[in-house]
C-alpha positions in Angstrom: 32.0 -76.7 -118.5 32.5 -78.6 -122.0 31.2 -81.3 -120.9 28.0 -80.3 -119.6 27.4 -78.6 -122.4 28.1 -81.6 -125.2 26.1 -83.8 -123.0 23.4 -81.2 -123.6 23.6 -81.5 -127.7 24.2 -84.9 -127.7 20.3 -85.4 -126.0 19.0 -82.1 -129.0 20.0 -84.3 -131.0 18.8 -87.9 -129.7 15.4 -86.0 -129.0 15.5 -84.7 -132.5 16.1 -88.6 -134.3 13.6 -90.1 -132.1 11.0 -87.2 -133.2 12.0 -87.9 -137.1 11.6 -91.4 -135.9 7.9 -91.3 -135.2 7.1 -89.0 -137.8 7.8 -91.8 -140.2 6.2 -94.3 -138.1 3.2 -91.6 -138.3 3.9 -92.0 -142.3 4.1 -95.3 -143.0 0.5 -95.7 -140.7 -0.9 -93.2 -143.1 0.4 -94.6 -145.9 -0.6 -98.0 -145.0 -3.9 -96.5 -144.0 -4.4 -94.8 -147.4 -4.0 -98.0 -149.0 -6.2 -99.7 -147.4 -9.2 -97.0 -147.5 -8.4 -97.2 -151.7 -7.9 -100.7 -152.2 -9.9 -102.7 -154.8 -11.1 -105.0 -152.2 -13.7 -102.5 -150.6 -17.2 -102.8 -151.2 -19.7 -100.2 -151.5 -19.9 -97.1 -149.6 -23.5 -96.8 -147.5 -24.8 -93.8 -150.4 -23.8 -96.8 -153.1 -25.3 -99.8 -151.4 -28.4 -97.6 -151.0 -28.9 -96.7 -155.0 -28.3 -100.3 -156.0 -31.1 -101.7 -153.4 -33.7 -99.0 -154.9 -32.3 -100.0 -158.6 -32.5 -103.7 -157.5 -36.6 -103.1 -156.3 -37.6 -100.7 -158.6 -35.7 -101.0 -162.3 -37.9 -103.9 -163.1 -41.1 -101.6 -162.5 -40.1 -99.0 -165.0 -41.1 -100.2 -168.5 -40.2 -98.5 -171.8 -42.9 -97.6 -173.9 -43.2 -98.5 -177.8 -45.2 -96.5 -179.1 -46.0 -96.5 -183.1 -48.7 -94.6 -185.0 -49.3 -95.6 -188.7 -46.4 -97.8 -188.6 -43.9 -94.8 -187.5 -42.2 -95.2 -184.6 -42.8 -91.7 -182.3 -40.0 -91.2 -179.6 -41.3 -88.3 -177.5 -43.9 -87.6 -179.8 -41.8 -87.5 -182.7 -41.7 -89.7 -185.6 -38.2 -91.4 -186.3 -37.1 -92.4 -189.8 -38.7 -95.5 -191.0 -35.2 -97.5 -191.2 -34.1 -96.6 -187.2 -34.6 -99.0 -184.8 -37.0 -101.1 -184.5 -37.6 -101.1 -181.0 -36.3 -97.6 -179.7 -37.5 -96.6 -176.7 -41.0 -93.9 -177.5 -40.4 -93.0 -173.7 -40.5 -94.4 -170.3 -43.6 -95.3 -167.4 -43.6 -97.3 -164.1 -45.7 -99.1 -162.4 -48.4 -97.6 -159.2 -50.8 -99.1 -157.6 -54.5 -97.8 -156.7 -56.6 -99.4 -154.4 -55.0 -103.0 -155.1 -55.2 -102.0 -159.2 -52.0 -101.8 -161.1 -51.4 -99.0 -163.6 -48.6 -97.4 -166.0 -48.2 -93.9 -165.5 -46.1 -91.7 -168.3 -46.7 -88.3 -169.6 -49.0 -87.1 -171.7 -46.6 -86.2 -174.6 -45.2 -89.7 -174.9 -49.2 -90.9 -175.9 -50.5 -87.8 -177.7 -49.7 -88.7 -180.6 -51.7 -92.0 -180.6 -54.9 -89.7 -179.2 -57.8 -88.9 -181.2 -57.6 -85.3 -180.8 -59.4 -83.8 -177.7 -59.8 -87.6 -176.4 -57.7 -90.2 -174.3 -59.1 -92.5 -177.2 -56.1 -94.8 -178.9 -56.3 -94.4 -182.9 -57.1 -97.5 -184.4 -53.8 -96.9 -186.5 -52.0 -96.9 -183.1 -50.1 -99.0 -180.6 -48.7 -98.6 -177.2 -46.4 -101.9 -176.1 -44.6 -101.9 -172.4 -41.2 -103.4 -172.4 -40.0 -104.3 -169.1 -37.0 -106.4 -168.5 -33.1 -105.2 -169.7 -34.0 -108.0 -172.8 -37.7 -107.2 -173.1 -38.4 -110.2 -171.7 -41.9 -109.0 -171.3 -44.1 -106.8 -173.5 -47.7 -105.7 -172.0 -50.0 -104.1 -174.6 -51.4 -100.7 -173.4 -54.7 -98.8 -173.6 -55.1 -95.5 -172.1 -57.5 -94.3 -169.3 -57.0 -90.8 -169.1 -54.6 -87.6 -170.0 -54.1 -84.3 -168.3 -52.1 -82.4 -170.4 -51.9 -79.5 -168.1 -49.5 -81.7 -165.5 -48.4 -83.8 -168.7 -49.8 -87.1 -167.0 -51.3 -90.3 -168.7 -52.6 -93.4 -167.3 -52.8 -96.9 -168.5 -53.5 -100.1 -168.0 -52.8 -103.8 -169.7 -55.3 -104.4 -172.7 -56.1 -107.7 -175.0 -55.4 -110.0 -172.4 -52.2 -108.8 -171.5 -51.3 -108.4 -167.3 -48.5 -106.0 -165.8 -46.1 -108.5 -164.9 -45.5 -109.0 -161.1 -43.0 -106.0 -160.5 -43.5 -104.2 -156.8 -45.6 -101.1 -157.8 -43.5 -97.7 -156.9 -45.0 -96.1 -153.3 -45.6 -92.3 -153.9 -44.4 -89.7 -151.8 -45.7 -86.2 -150.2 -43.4 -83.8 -153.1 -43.9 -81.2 -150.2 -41.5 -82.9 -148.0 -38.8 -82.8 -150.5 -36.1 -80.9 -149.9 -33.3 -78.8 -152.0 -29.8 -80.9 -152.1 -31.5 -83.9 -151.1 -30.1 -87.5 -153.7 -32.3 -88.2 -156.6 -32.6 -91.2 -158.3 -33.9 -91.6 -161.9 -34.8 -94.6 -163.8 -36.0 -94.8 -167.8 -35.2 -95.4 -170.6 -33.3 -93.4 -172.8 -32.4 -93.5 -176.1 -33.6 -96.9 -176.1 -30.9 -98.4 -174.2 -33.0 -100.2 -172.0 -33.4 -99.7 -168.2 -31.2 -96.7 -167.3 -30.7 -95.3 -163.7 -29.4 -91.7 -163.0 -28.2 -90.4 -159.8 -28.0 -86.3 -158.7 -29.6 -84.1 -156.5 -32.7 -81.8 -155.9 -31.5 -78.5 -157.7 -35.1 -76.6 -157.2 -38.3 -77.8 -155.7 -40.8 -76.0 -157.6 -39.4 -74.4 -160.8 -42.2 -73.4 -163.2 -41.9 -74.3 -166.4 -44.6 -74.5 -168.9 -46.3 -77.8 -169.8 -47.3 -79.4 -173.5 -51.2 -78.4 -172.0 -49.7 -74.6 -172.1 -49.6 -73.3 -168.5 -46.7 -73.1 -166.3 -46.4 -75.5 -163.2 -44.1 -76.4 -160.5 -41.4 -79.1 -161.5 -38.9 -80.2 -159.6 -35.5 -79.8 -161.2 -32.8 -82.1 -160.8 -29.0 -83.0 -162.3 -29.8 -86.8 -162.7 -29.0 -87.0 -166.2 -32.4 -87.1 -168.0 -32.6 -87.7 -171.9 -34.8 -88.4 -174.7 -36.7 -91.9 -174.0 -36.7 -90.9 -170.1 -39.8 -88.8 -170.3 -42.5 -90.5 -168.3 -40.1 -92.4 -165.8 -39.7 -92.3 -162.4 -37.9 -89.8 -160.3 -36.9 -91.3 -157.0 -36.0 -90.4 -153.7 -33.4 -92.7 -151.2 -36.0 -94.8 -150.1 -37.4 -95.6 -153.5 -40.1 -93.7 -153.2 -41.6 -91.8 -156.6 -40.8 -87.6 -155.5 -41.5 -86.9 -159.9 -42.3 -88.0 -162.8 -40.0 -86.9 -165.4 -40.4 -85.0 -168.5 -38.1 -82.6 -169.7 -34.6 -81.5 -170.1 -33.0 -78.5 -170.8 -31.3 -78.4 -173.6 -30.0 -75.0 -175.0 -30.5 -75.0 -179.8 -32.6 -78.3 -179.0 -30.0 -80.6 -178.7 -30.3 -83.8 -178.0 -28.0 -84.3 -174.8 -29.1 -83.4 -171.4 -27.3 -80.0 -170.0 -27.5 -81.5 -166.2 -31.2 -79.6 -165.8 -34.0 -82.0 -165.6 -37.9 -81.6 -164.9 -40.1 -84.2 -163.4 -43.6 -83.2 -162.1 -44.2 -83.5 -158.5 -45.9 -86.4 -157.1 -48.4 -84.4 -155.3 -49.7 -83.1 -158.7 -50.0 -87.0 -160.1 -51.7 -87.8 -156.5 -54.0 -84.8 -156.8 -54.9 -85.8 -160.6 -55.5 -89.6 -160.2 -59.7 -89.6 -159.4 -59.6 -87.4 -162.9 -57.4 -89.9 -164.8 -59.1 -92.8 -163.6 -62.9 -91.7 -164.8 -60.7 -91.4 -168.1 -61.5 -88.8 -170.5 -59.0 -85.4 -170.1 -58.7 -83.4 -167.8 -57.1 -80.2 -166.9 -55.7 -77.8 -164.5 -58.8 -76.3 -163.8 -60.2 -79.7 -162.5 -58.5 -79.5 -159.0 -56.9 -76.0 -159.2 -58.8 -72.4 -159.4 -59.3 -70.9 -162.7 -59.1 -67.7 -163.5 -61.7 -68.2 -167.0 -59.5 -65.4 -168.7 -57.8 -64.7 -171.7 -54.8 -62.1 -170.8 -51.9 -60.6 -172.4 -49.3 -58.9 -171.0 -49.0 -54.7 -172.0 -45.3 -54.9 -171.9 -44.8 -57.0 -174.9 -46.5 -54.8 -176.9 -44.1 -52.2 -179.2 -43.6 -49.0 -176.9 -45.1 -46.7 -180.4 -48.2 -49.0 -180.0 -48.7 -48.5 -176.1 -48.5 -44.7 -176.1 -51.2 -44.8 -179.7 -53.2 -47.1 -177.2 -52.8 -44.7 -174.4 -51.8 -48.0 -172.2 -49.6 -48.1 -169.5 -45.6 -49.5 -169.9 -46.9 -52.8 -167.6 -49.7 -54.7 -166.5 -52.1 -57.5 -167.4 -55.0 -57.0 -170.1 -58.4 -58.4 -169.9 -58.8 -59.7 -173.7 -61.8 -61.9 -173.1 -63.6 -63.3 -170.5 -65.3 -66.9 -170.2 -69.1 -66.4 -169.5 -70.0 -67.2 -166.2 -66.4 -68.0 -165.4 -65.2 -66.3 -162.1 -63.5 -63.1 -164.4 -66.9 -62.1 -166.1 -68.9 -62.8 -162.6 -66.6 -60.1 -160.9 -67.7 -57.2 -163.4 -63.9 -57.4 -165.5 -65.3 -56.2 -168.9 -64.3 -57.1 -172.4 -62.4 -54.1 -175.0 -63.2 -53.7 -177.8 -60.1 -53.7 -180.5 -58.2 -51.3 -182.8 -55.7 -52.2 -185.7 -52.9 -50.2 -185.0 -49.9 -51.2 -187.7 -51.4 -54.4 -188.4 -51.8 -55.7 -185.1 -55.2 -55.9 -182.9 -54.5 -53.8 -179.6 -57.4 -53.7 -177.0 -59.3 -50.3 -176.3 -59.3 -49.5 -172.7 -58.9 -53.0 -171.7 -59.1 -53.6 -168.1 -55.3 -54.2 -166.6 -54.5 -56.0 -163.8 -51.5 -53.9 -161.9 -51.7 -56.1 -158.0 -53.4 -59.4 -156.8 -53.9 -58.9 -152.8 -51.4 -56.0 -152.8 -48.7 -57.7 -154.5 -47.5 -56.3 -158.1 -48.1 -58.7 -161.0 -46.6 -58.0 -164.8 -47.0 -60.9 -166.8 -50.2 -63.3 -167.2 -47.9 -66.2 -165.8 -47.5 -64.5 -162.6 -50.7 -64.1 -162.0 -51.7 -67.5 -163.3 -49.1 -69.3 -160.9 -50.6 -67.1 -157.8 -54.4 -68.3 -158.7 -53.5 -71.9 -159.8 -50.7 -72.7 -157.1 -50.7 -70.0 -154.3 -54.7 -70.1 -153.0 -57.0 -72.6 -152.9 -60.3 -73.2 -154.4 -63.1 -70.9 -152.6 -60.4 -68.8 -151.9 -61.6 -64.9 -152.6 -58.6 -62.6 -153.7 -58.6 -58.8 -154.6 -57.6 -57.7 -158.0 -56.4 -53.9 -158.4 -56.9 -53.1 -162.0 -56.5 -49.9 -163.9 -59.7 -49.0 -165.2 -60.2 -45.7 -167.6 -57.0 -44.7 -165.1 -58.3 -45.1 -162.4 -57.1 -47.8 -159.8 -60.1 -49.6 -158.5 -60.2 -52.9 -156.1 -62.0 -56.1 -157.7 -62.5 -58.8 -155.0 -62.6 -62.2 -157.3 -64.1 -65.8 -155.7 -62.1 -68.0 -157.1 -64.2 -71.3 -158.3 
């Protein structure tokens, strides 16, 4: 019976090496495996070989911009010490093309400051140069067509002889189509250092944010590392199409480094503002998107002593003046008259806006972002306003 049984153990155990056996065959496959898939001899992954071939096509059509007013050089506007560099990128642009024309689009804050005031007219005490090229191996000297300073857009064009070089202008894609997660690519110029390119994601598709014209719009927000000199460059998505242009960073006590949240302004709106930039001159929100013709303010920012004196409610929207003829005065809202109450004007029964089509508004931005971005021009809404308390029902045609 011994026998048996030790002839039994003996094959445990031969069952038991050959197992231990092929787990370190298994090992040494994985191992050998892992050293392959790291190995320095590998090229570039798919999502790698697909940013350099957009960076390849479309980092020569992004230029920086030299700008200098009075002999200062302005980097986003802003005048830099007269012994910095000499050739520090002002911001970024890139290259489109309208109806076989090529033009430099940027925003409107990287040429303000070379503006006449109220115009898109170029101070004679003012340059704008485009560098393109890592060497700035070619500089185009820039005029500007027009400026919209509500979507922070400018467009320009080669002046004193000077061509775009032949770079492949940047197609422009629907900014409706894009999509939250989806890669971004970002190409400028910051801090001067020549062409940069950024890579990240879609973090919002329409986060409002107010503009340098002083109404908020939809930007798309991004992590592509965007920085000072980037404003006006181009915001890309994997098939190198333009998805933004971009323009700001968020950067908490104004400091200079991005914090990962970018801004670029959809496409759509650059599309949607192009016949206006064009026919030069400025242009505005109101060009292409309904207008309410109101001045507002909102009834919770004012001092809760001040509110009850006033007799106005804790919330709402006043009327504080209305644009004659504008869409506001055409609908019947009335002007207040004013009271100083501890120094500071408050309106007198003011009409206040408590609902637009049934949904609550508080603030003048809300209801600015339903007219400008949520209906269409022609559209009619309905306005319930508090009027001598009463709640009444204002249809408005928007124009």
């Amino acid at each position: 019976m011994d026998k048996p049984r030790r002839t039994l153990h003996r094959w445990v155990a031969l069952l038991a090496a050959f197992a231990l056996a092929l787990t370190a065959c298994a090992s040494a496959v994985d191992s050998a495996d892992q050293t392959t898939a790291t190995g320095t001899n590998l090229g570039p992954t798919a999502d790698e070989r697909n940013t350099i071939a957009v960076a390849d096509r479309f980092g020569p059509s992004t230029a920086a911009l030299s700008v200098r007013v009075g002999g200062q050089q302005m980097i986003d506007g802003v005048a830099v010490p007269a012994d910095g560099p000499t050739r520090a990128s002002s911001g970024s642009g890139f290259v489109i093309e309208v109806e076989g024309d090529q033009f430099i689009v940027t925003n409107f804050h990287v040429v303000e400051a070379t503006l006449e005031p109220g115009t898109s007219n170029v101070r004679d005490d003012a340059t704008i140069d485009a560098v393109f090229g890592e060497e700035g191996l070619t500089e185009t000297s820039l005029d500007v067509i027009g400026v919209n300073p509500s979507f922070d857009l400018a467009l320009l064009e080669a002046t004193n002889g000077d061509e775009i070089p032949p770079v492949d202008p940047i197609p422009i894609a629907n900014s409706d189509d894009v999509q939250l997660g989806q890669k971004t690519i970002a190409i400028g110029n910051p801090f001067g250092l020549g062409a940069t390119v950024t890579t990240g994601i879609v973090s919002s598709t329409e986060r409002f944010v107010r503009s340098v014209g002083g109404v908020e719009i939809p930007n798309i927000q991004t992590d592509a590392a965007i920085n000072p000199g980037n404003s006006g460059g181009a915001l890309l998505n994997s098939s190198g199409e333009l998805i933004g242009v971009n323009t700001a960073i968020f950067a908490p006590g104004q400091t200079a480094a991005s914090a990962g949240i970018g801004f670029a302004v959809p496409s759509n709106l650059l599309v949607e503002s192009l016949v206006n930039l064009e026919t030069g001159g400025v242009s505005m929100l109101s060009d292409t998107r309904p207008a309410f013709d109101a001045q507002l303010g909102n009834i919770a920012g004012l001092p809760a002593p001040v509110r009850e004196q006033a007799g106005l409610p804790d919330s709402g929207i006043a009327i504080l003046d209305v644009e004659p003829d504008g869409v506001a005065d055409q609908a019947g809202l009335r002007v207040p008259d004013f009271q100083d109450i501890n120094g500071v004007p408050i309106p007198i029964n003011p009409d206040i806006i408590l609902e637009i089509d049934g949904e609550p508004v508080e603030t003048a931005d809300e209801l600015n972002e339903v007219i400008s971005f949520g209906v269409d021009i022609g559209d009619e809404v309905t306005l319930t306003i508090l009027r001598d308390g009463e709640e009444l029902d204002v249809p408005i045609s928007l124009s």
